[in-house]
C-alpha positions as CSV (number, residue, x, y, z in Angstrom):
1,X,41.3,-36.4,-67.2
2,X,43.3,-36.6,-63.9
3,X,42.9,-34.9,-60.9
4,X,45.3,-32.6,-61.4
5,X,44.5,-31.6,-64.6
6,X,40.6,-31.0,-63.4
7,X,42.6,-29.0,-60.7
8,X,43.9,-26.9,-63.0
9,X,41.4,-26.7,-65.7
10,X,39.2,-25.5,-62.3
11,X,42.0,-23.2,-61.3
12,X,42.4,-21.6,-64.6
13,X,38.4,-21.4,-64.8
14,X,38.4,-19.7,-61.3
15,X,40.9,-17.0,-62.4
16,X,38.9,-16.0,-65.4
17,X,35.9,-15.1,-63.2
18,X,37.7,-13.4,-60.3
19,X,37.6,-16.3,-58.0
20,X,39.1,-17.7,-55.4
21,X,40.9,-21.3,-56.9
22,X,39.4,-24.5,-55.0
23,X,42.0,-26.3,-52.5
24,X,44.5,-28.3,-54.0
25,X,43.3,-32.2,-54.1
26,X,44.2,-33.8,-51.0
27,X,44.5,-30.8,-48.7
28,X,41.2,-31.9,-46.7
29,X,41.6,-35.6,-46.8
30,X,42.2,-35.9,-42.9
31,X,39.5,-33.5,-42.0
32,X,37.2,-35.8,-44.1
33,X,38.6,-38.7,-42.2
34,X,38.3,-36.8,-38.9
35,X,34.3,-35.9,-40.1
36,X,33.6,-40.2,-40.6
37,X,35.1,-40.7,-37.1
38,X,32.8,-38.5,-35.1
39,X,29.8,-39.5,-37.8
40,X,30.6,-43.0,-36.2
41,X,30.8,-42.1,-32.7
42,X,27.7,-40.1,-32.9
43,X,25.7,-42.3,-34.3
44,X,26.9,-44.8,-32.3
45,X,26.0,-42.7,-29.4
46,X,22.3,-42.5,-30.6
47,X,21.7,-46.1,-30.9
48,X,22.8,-46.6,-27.3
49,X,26.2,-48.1,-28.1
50,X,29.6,-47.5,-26.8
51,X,31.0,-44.9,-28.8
52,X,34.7,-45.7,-28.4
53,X,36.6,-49.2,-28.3
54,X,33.9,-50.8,-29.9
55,X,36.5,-52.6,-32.8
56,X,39.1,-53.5,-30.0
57,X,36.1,-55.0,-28.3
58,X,35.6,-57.1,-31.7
59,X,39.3,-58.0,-31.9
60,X,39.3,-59.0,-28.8
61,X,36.2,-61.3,-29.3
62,X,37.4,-62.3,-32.2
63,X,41.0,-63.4,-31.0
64,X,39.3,-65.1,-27.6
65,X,37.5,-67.1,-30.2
66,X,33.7,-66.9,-29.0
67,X,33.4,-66.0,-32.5
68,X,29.3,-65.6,-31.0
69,X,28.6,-61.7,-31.6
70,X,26.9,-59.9,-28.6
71,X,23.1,-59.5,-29.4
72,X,21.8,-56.0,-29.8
73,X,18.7,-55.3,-27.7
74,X,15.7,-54.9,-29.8
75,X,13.3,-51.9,-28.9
């Protein structure tokens, strides 16, 4: 079954028991996207990182060729 069939199997559903029908597929996708992000940043925040430019910190390791990662301080 695809996802827009589900989608309407679950509006049709919804209609039959007075319901409000569920979002249409994709509607949320960035918020989702947006919700990872600050997951990320918050926990890098409670593990005593840096919470932002912490991949163009890698490129730029990366690219400078130290190819050596910076060792995390053990507690």
């Amino acid at each position: 079954m695809s996802i827009t069939q589900q989608y309407l199997l679950d509006g049709y559903r919804a209609a039959q028991h007075d319901e409000r029908t569920p979002p249409a597929p994709g509607t949320q996708d960035w918020q989702v996207i947006r919700e990872v992000r600050d997951y990320g940043r918050f926990r890098a925040v409670v593990g005593e990182r840096p919470a932002r430019g912490r991949v163009r910190a890698a490129v730029a390791r990366f690219i400078r060729g130290s190819g050596a990662r910076t060792p995390r301080p053990h507690h």
